[in-house]
C-alpha positions, 0 to 999 in steps of 0.5 A: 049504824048501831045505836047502844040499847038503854037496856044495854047501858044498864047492864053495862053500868051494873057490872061496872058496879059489881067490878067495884064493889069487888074491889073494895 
């Protein structure tokens, strides 16, 4: 079973915000 690594989660969430803040 593959546990999500925090580190992973971060980048994930800073290129979510990178998506937004194109965006806008």
């Amino acid at each position: 079973e593959r546990r999500t690594d925090s580190s992973e989660t971060m980048v994930y969430f800073a290129m979510l915000r990178i998506a937004l803040n194109r965006l806008d």
